[in-house]
C-alpha positions in Angstrom: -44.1 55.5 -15.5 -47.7 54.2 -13.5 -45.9 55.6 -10.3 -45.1 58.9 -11.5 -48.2 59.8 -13.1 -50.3 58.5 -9.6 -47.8 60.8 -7.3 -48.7 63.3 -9.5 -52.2 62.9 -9.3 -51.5 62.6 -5.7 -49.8 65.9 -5.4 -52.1 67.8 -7.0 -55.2 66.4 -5.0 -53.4 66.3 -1.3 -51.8 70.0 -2.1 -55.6 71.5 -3.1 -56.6 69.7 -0.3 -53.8 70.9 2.4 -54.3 74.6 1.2 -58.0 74.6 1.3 -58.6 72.9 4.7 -55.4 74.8 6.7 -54.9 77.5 4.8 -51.3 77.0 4.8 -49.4 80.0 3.4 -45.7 79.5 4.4 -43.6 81.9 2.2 -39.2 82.8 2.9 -40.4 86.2 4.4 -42.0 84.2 7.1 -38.9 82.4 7.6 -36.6 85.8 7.9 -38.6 87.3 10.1 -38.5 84.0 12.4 -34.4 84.5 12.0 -34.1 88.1 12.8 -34.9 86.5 16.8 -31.8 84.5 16.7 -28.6 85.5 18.2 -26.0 83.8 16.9 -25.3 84.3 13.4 -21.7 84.2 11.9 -20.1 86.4 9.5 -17.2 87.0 7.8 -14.8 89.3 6.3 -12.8 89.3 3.0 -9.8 91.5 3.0 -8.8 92.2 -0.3 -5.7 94.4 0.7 -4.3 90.7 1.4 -5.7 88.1 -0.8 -3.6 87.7 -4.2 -6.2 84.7 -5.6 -3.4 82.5 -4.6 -1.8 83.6 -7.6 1.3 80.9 -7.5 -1.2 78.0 -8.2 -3.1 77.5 -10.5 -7.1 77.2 -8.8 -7.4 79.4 -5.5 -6.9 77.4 -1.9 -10.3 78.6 -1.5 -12.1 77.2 -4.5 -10.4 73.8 -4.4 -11.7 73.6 -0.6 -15.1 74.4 -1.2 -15.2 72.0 -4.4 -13.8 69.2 -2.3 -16.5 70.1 0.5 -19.1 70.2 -1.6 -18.5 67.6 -4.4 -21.3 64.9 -3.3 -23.8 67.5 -3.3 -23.0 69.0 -7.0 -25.6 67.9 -9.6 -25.6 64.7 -11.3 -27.3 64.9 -14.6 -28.4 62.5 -16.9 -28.2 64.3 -20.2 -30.6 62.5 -22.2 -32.7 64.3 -20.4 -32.6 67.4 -20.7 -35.4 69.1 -22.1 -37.0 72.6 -22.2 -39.9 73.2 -20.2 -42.5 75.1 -21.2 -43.3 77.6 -22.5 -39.2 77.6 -22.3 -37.4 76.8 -25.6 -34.0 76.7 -23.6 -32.7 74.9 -20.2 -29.6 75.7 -18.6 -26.8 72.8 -18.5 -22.9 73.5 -16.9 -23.0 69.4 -16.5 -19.9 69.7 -19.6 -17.9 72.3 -17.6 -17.7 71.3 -14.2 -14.0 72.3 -13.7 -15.0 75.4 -14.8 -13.3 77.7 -11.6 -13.5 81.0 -13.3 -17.1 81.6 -12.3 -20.1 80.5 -10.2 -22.3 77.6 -11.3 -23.7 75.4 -10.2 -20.3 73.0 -9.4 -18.4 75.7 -8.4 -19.9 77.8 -5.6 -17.0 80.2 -5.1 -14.6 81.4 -7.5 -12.2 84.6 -7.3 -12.7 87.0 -10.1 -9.6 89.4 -10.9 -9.3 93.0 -12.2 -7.5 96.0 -12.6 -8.2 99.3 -11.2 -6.2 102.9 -11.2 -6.2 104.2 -8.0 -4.5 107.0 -6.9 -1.9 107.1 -10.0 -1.3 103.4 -9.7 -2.8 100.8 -11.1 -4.2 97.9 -8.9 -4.5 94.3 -9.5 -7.5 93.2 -7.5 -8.6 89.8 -6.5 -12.1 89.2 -5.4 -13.3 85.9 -4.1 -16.9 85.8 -4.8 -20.0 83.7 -3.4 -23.5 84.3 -1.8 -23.0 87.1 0.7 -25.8 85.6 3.4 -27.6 88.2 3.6 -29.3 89.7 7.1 -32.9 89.7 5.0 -32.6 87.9 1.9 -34.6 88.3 -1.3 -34.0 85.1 -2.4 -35.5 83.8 0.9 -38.7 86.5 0.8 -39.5 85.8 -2.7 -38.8 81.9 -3.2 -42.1 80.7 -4.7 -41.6 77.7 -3.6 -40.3 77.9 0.2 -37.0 76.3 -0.8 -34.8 78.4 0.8 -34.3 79.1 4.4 -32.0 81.3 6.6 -30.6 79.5 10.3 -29.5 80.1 13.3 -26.3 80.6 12.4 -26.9 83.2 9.6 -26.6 80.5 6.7 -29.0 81.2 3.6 -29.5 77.6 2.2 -31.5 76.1 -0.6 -33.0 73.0 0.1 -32.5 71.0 -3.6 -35.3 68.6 -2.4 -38.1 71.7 -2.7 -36.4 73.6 -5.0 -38.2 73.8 -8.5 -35.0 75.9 -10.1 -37.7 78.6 -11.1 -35.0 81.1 -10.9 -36.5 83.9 -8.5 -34.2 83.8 -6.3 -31.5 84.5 -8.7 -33.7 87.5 -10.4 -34.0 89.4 -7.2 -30.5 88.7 -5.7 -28.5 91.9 -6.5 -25.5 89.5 -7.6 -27.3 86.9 -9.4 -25.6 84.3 -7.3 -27.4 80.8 -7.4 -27.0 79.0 -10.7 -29.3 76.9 -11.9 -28.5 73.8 -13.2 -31.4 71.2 -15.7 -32.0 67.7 -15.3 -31.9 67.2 -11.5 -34.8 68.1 -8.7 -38.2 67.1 -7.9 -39.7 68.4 -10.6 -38.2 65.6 -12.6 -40.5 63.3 -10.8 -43.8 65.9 -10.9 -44.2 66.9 -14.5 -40.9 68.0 -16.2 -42.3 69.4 -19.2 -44.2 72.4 -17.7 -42.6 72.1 -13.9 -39.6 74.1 -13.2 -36.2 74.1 -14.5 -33.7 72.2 -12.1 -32.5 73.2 -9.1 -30.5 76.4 -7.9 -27.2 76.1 -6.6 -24.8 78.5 -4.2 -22.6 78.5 -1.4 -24.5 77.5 1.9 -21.8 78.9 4.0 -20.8 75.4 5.2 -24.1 75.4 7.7 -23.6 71.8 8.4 -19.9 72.8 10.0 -21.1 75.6 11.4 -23.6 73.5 13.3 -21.0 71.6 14.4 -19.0 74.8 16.1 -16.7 74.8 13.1 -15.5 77.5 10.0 -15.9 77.2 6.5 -13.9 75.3 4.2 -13.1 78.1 2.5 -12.0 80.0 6.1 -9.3 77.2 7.0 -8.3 76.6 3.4 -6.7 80.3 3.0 -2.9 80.5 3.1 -3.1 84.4 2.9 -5.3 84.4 6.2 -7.5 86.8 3.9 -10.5 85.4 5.4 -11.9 85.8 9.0 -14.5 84.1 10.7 -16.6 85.0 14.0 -19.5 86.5 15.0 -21.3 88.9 12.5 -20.9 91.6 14.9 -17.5 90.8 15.5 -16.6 90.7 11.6 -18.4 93.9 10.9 -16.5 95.6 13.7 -13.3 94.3 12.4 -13.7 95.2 9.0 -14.2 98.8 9.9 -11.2 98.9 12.1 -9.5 97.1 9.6 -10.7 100.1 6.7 -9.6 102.5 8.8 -6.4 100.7 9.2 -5.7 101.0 5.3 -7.6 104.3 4.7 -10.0 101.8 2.7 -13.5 100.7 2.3 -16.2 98.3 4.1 -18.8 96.3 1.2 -21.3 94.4 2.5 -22.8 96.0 5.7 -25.3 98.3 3.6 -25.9 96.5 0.4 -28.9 94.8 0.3 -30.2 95.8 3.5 -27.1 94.2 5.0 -25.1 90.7 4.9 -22.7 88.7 6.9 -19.5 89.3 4.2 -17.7 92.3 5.2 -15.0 93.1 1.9 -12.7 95.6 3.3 -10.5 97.0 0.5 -8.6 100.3 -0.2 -9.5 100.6 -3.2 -12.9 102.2 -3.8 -16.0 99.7 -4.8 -17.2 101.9 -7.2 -14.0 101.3 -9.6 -13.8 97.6 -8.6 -17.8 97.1 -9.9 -16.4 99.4 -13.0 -13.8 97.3 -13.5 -15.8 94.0 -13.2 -18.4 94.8 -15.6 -15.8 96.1 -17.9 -14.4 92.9 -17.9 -17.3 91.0 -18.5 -18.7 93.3 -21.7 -14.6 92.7 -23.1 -14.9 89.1 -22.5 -19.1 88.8 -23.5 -19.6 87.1 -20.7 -22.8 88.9 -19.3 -24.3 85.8 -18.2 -25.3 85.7 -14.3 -22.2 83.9 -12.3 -19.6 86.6 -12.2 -21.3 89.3 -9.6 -20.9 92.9 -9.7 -20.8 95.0 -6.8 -23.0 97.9 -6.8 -23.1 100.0 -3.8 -25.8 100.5 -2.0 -27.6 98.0 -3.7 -31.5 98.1 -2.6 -33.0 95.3 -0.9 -36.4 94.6 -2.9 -38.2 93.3 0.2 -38.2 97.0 1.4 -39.7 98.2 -1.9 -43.5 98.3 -2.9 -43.0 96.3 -5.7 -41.0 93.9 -3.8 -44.1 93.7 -0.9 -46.7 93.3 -3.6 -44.7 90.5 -5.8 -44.1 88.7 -2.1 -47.6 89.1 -1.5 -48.4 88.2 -4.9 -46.8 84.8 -4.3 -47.8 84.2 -1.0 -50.5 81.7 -2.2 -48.4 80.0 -4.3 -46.0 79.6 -1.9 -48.9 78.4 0.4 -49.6 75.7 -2.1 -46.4 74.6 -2.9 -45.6 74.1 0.9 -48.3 71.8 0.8 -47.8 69.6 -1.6 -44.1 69.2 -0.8 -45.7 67.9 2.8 -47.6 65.5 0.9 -44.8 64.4 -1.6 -42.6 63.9 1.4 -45.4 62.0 3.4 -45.9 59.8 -0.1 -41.9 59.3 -0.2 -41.8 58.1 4.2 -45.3 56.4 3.5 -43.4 54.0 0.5 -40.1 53.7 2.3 -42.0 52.2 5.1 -44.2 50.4 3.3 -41.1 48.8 1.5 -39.3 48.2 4.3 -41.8 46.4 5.8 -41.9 44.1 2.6 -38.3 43.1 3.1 -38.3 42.5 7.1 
């Protein structure tokens, strides 16, 4: 208990301090703007004209592979405590439904949601695998209070759960709602928990340590259906339009938001699948975040006013909070060394 109230203290004093000698004011805009320079971001494309969600099994090939990719780095709560923060009087917990597949949280990263849609006189079963579409300029990135999320070289948006407070901003200006946040786990735990964040947000990070490695995705290799495809974003989006005009059909993903590396090519109209989707959810009264609709043209807040004043707004938090993480991680090397040392 003495060591977590003095790297509090500490915190506090060597953030105040950082800020107010450097200045530092490091916010995810910077960090966009820094990855609009690099070349060689990957993208994909979902074809929905050819995935059937696998339909002969029971979880999609594409679920189960990014599950069994990602299983080490899925939350592990201890639920005696779990708390509100304030002035919260609720905390979000999927720790009792992790093999929950039907929609994102915070152990399942992907998930492939299913409709049905009339369409020229027919009507259309539709299966949409959903996760974070990696966007070219992402809100979540501009607008993370907290500098926890970046974008890299390879076009990967990633949360870093070591800096991530689970303050949920990211998830209010994502036009999906995609990162789920899950209680309990995070650095706020170790800070002050009862008026410090709410976990730490979760989503699919595009498999950036196999793409650094010159590899694809798990859920690329893992489809039977070949529904997914994997190159360069300029590639995919070329594709994807050849591929729409292929089937008379439609290209999602290359407007919305300002622009993403998923290209959905279907040939049925998105309009009727985003219908159809929030349909679904009123009927089932399921409106809480985790099953994404898909708006068209949906804005980008970074280009707005409101969105520039909020980023600028935070700016200084951000500036803070990038400071004290530096410190907390300096404390954490300094006592690793320093315990190391004792041992030798």
């Amino acid at each position: 208990m003495q060591t977590n109230e003095v790297s509090r203290r500490e915190f506090i004093k060597r953030s105040g301090g950082a800020l107010a000698v450097g200045t530092v004011i490091l916010t995810g805009t910077d960090k966009v703007i820094a990855a609009d320079k690099k070349m060689d971001e990957k993208g994909t494309i979902i074809d929905l004209s050819i995935c059937d969600g696998c339909a002969a099994k029971n979880t999609p090939e594409c679920v189960l592979a990014c599950r069994t990719k990602n299983a080490d780095k899925f939350p592990k709560v201890d639920q005696s405590e779990l708390k509100p923060y304030w002035p919260q009087k609720k905390f979000e917990d999927w720790s009792d439904q992790q093999d929950n597949t039907k929609r994102l949280t915070p152990y399942n990263w992907t998930f492939v949601d299913q409709v049905t849609v009339e369409h020229d006189g027919k009507s259309e079963e539709v299966f949409v695998p959903r996760r974070c579409m990696h966007c070219d300029n992402p809100t979540c990135a501009g607008l993370c209070p907290f500098s926890a999320i970046e974008k890299d070289k390879n076009g990967a948006v990633v949360i870093n759960e070591n800096q991530c407070m689970g303050g949920a901003k990211c998830r209010d200006v994502c036009p999906w709602d995609i990162p789920q946040r899950q209680a309990g786990v995070g650095i706020y735990m170790n800070l002050a928990p009862d008026y410090l964040g709410g976990g730490v947000m979760f989503k699919c990070d595009f498999c950036a340590d196999l793409l650094a490695e010159g590899k694809q995705p798990a859920c690329v290799t893992a489809c039977p259906k070949g529904a997914i495809s994997f190159g360069t974003k300029q590639e995919m989006k070329d594709l994807a339009y050849k591929r729409a005009n292929e089937i008379s059909g439609y290209v999602y993903g290359d407007k919305e938001n300002g622009g993403t590396a998923t290209f959905y090519v279907s040939k049925v109209p998105y309009e009727k699948i985003d219908a159809a989707i929030k349909q679904s959810k009123k009927d089932s009264n399921d409106q809480k975040p985790g099953r994404p609709t898909m708006e068209v043209d949906a804005e980008n807040k970074l280009d707005t006013l409101s969105g520039m004043a909020l980023s600028a707004a935070i700016a200084p938090v951000a500036g803070l909070a990038a400071a004290g993480f530096a410190a907390y991680n300096k404390m954490k090397g300094q006592k690793k060394s320093h315990e190391q040392e004792k041992t030798e």
